[in-house]
C-alpha positions as CSV (number, residue, x, y, z in Angstrom):
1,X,46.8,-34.3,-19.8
2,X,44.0,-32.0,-20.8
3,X,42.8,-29.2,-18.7
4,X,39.6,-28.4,-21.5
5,X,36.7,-27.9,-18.9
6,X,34.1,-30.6,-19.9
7,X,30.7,-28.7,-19.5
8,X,28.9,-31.3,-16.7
9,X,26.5,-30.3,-14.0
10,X,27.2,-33.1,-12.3
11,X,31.0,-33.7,-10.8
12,X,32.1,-36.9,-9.7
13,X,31.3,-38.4,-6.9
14,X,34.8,-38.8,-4.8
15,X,33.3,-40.0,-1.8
16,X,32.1,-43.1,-3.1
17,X,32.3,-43.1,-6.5
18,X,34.9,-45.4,-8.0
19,X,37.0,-45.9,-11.3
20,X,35.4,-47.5,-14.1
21,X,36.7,-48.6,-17.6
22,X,35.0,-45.0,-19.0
23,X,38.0,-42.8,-17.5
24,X,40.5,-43.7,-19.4
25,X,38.3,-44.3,-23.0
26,X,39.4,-41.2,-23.9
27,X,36.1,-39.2,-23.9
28,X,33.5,-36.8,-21.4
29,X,34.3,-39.2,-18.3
30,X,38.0,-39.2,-18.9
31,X,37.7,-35.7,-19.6
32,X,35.9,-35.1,-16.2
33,X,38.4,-37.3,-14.3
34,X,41.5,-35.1,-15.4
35,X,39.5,-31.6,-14.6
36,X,38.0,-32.4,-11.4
37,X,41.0,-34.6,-9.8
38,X,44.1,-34.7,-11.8
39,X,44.3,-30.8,-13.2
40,X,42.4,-29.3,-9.6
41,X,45.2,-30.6,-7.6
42,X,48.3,-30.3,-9.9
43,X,47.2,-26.6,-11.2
44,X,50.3,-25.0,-12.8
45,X,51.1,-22.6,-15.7
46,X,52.3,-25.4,-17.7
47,X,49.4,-28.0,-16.8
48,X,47.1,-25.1,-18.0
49,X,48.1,-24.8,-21.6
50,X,45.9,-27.7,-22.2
51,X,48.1,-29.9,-24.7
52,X,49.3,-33.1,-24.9
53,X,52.4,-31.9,-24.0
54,X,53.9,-29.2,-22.5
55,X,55.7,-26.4,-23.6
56,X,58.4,-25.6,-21.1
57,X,60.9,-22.6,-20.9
58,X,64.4,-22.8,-22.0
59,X,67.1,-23.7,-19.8
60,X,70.4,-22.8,-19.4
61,X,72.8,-25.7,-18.3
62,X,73.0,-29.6,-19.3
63,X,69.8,-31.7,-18.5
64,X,69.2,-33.9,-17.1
65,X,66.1,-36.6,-17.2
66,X,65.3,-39.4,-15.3
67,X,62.1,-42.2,-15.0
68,X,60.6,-44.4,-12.3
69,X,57.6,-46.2,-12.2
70,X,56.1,-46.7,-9.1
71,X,54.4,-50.2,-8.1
72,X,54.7,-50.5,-4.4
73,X,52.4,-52.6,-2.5
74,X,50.7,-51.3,0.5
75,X,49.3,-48.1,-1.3
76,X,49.8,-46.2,1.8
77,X,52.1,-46.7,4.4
78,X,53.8,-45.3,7.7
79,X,55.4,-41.9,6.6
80,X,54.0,-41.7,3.1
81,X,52.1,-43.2,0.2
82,X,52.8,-44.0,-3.4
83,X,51.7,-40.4,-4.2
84,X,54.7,-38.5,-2.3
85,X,56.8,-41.2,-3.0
86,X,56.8,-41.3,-7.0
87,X,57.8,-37.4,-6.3
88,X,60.5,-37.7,-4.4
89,X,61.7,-41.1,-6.1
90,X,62.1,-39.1,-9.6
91,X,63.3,-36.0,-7.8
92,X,66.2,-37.7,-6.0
93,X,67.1,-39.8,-9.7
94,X,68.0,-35.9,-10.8
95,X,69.7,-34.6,-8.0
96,X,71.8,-37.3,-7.6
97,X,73.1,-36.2,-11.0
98,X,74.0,-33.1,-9.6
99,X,70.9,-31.2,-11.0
100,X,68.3,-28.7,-10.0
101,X,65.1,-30.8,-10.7
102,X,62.8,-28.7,-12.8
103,X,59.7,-30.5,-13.6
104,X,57.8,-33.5,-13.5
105,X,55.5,-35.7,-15.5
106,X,53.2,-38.0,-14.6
107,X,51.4,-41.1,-16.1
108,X,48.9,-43.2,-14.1
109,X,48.0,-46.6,-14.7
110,X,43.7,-47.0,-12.3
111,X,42.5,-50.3,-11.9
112,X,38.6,-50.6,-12.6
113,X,36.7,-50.3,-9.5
114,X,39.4,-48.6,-7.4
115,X,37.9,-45.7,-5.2
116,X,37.8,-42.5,-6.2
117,X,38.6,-41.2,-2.5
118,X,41.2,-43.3,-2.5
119,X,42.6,-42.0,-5.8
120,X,42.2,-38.6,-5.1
121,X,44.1,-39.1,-1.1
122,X,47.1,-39.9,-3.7
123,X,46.9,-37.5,-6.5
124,X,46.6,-34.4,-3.6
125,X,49.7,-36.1,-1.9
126,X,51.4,-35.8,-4.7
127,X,50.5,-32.3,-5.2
128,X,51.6,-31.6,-1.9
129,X,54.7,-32.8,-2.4
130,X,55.6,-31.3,-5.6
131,X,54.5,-28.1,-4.2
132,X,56.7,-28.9,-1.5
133,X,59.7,-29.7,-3.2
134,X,59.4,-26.6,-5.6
135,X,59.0,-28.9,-9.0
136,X,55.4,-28.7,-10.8
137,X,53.9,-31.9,-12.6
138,X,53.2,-30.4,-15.9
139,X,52.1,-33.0,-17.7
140,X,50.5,-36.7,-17.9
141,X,49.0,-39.7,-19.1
142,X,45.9,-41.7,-17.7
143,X,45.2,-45.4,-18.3
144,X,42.6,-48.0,-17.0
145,X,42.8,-51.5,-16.9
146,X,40.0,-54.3,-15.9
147,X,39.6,-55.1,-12.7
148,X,42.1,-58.1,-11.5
149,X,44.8,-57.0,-14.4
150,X,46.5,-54.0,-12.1
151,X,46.7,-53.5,-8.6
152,X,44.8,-50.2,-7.5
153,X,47.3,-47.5,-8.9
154,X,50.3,-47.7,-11.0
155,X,52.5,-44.3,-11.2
156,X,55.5,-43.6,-13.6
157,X,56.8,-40.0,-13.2
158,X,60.0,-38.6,-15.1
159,X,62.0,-35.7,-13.9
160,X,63.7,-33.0,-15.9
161,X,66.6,-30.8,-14.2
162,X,69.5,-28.6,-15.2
163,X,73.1,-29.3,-14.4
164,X,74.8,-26.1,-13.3
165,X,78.5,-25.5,-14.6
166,X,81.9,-27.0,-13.1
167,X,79.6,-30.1,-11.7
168,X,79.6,-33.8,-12.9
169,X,79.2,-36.6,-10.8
170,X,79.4,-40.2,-12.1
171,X,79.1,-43.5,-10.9
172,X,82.6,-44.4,-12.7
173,X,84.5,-41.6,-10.4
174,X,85.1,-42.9,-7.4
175,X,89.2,-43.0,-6.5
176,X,90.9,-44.9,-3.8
177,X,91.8,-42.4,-0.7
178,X,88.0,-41.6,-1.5
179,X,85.3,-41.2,2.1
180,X,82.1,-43.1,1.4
181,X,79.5,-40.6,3.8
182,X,76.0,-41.8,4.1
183,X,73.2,-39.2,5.3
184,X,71.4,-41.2,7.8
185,X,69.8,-44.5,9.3
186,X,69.5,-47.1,6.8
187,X,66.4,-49.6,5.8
188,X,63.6,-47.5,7.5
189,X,61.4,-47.6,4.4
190,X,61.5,-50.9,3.4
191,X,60.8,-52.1,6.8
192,X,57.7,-49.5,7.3
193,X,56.5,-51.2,3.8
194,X,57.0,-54.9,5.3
195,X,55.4,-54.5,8.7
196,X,52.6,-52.4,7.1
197,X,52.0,-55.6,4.5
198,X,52.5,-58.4,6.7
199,X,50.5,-56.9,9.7
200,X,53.7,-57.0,12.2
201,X,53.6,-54.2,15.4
202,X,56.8,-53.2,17.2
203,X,57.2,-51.2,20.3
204,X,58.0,-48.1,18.5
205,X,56.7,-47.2,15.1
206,X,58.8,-47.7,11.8
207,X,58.3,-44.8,9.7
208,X,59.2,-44.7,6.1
209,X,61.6,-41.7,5.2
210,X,60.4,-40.7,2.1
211,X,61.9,-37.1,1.2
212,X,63.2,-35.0,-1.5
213,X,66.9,-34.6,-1.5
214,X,66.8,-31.8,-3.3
215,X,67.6,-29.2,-1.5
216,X,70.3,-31.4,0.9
217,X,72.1,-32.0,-2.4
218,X,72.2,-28.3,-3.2
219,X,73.5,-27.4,-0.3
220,X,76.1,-30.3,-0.7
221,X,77.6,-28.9,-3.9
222,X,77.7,-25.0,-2.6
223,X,80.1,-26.3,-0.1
224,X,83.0,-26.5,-2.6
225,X,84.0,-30.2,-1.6
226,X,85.0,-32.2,-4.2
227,X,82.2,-34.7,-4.8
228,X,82.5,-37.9,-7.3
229,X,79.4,-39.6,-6.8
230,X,76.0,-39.3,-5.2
231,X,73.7,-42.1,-5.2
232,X,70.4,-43.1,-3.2
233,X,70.2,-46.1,-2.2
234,X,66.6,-47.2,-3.0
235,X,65.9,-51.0,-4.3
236,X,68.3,-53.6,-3.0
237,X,69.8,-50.5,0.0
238,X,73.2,-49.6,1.4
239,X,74.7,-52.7,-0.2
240,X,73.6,-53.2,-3.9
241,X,74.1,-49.3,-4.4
242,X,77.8,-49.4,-3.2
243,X,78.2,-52.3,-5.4
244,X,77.4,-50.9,-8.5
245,X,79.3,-47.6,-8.0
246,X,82.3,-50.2,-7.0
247,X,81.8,-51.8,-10.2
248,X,81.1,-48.7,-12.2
249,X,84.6,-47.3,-11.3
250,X,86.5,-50.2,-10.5
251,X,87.6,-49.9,-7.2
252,X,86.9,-51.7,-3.9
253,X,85.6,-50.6,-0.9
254,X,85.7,-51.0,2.9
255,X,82.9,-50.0,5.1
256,X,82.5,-49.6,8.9
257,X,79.7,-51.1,10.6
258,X,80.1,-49.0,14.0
259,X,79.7,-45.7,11.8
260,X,76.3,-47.2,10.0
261,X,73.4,-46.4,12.3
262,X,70.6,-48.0,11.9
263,X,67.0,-47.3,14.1
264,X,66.8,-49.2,17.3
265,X,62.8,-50.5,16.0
266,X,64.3,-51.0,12.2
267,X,67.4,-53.1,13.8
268,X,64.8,-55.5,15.8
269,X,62.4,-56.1,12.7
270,X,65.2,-56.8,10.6
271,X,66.7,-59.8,13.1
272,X,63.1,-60.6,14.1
273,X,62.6,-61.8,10.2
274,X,66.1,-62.1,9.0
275,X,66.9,-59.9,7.2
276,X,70.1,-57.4,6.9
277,X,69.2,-53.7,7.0
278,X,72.1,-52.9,4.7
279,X,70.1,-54.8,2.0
280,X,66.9,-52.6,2.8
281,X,65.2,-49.8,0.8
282,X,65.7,-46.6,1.7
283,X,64.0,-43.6,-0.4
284,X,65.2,-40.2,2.0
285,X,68.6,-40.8,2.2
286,X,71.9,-40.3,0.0
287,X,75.4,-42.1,-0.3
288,X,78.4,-39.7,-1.3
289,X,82.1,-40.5,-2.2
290,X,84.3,-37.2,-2.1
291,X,88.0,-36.4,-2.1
292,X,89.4,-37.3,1.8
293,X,90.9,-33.8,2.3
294,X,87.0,-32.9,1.8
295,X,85.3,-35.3,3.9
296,X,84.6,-33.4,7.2
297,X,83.9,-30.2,5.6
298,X,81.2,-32.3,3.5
299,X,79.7,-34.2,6.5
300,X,79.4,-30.6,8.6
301,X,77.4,-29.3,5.5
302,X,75.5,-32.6,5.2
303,X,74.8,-32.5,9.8
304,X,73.5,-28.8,9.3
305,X,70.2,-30.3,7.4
306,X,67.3,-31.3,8.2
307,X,67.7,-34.4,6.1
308,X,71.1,-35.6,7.2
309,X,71.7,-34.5,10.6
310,X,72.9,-38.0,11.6
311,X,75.4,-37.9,8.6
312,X,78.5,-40.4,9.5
313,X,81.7,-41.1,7.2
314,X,81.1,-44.8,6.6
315,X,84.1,-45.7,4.8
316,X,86.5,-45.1,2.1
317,X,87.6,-46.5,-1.6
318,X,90.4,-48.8,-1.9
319,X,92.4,-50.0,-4.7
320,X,90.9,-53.2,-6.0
321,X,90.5,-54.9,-9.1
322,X,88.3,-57.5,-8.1
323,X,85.7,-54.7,-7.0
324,X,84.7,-56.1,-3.4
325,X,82.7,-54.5,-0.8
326,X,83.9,-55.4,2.4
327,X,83.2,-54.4,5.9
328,X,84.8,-54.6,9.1
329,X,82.3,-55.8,11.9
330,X,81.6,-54.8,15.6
331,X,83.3,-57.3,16.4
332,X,86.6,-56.9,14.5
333,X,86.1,-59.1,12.2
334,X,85.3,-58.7,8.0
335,X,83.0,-59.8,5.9
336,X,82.1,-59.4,2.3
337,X,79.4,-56.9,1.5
338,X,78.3,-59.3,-2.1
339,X,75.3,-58.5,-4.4
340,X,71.9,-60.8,-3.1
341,X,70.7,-62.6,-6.5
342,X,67.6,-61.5,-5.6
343,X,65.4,-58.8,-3.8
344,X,64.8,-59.3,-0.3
345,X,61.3,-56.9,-0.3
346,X,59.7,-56.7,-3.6
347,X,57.1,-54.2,-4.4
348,X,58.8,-51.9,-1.8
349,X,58.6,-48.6,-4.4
């Protein structure tokens, strides 16, 4: 993503101006689109040097690098936008690997005639929350396709971070005796998306929970507690997530209902259409498995942040080579926690 200043006397109209098929041929409009959106609100040291790429400091540690493309559908939403949310997204892909998130890139695919106001509401959201976070975009890519063959704004970012020493956290860790601790309410973001797309009102707002996890995660490892696994449970929620690290390691596990908390408004939408919040996305929230003797020590670190002050143990690992996720309900009962063969929300990130 160049930063060359293109020499126009006319800069582009944002407030009603709109994308067109010139901004991503690769010459003066492109150019001018980059400057006076893109490179304005991403300013950085790195974003400066003007190359295709950028040239980054070393450092120390193992890295990290993680990808997510971002295709979710309302644009905008309660509690966020696809701008924030393709930063936090990548963030929280690297600090679930135990990493200090570094830097960012970030590649956009426009759609021809999508507004420029429009566009440049998300590119300063995403500024804002990289500035936020502490991790710079330093680089990028720009695309347009016709009109009809996209849909408004597509946006891949990748992440870079460094691992420090003595840390490694794997989805193939988990023990039995483990404590499955979750950081807070479940399915908020995938039900702000639905009742945002399908028009639906409730008696209290449902706000999506986008965040960067970031700084809960360091704070997480400084405690000393012996962690195996961090995951976020984004696409497919609570459920799918645990099923894959189940899998992963080869263990089972059993959950607790009565220790998953879910928002009173988020609870009513979800029986209201029929669906189960522990199948919901969630993009602010984070699912550890530690060592048992470490489990409360963990969840007081976790209850003294912002991010995870409703923190709850939710279960532990058990021995089990059939890998099931089970649950014991409200009621007493149990029930099997399976993979759905399918999404319940698409186009919910």
């Amino acid at each position: 993503m160049s930063t060359v200043k293109p020499n126009y006397s006319r800069p582009l109209d944002i407030k009603s101006g709109r994308v067109d098929m010139s901004h991503g041929s690769g010459g003066r409009a492109m150019a001018q689109l980059i400057t006076e959106l893109f490179a304005a609100a991403f300013d950085n040291e790195y974003l400066a040097q003007g190359n295709d790429g950028a040239l980054l400091p070393h450092a120390a540690g193992r890295l990290v690098m993680a990808t997510d493309s971002h295709v979710v559908s309302p644009l905008f939403f309660a509690g966020g936008d696809i701008g924030c949310l393709s930063v936090h997204g990548t963030i929280n892909d690297v600090a679930v690997m135990g990493a200090k998130p570094l830097y960012l890139s970030a590649s956009f695919i426009l759609e021809e005639g999508y507004p420029l106001a429009d566009l440049k509401r998300i590119v300063e959201s995403m500024a804002r929350a990289a500035r936020e976070a502490g991790v710079p975009i330093v680089t990028g890519d720009t695309k347009v396709v016709e009109q009809g063959k996209g849909d408004g704004v597509f946006i891949t970012t990748t992440g870079v971070g460094v691992v420090r020493d003595g840390v490694h956290l794997s989805g193939d860790m988990a023990k039995p005796g483990d404590r499955i601790l979750l950081s807070g309410t479940i399915g908020d973001h995938g039900m702000a998306i639905l009742s945002q797309r399908e028009g639906l009102t409730f008696s209290a707002p449902i706000v999506s929970d986008t965040a960067a996890l970031h700084g809960l995660i360091a704070a997480m490892l400084d405690s000393g507690a012996n962690l195996r696994v961090l995951r976020d449970p984004t696409r497919g929620g609570l459920a799918t997530t645990l099923n894959e690290i189940a899998k992963q390691s080869g263990v089972g596990m059993m959950l607790h209902e009565s220790a998953i908390a879910v928002n009173q408004p988020v609870e009513a939408a979800c029986e209201f259409l029929g669906l189960d919040p522990l199948y919901v996305a969630n993009e602010g929230k984070l699912i550890a498995i530690c060592a048992p003797d470490d489990a409360q020590r963990l969840l007081a670190v976790m209850r003294a942040h912002p991010l995870a002050a409703q923190a709850a143990v939710i279960g532990e690992v058990l021995e089990d080579a059939h890998g099931f996720v089970q649950m014991t309900t409200r009621l007493g009962g149990r029930r099997v926690v399976d993979w759905l063969a399918g999404e319940q929300l698409p186009r919910i990130c």
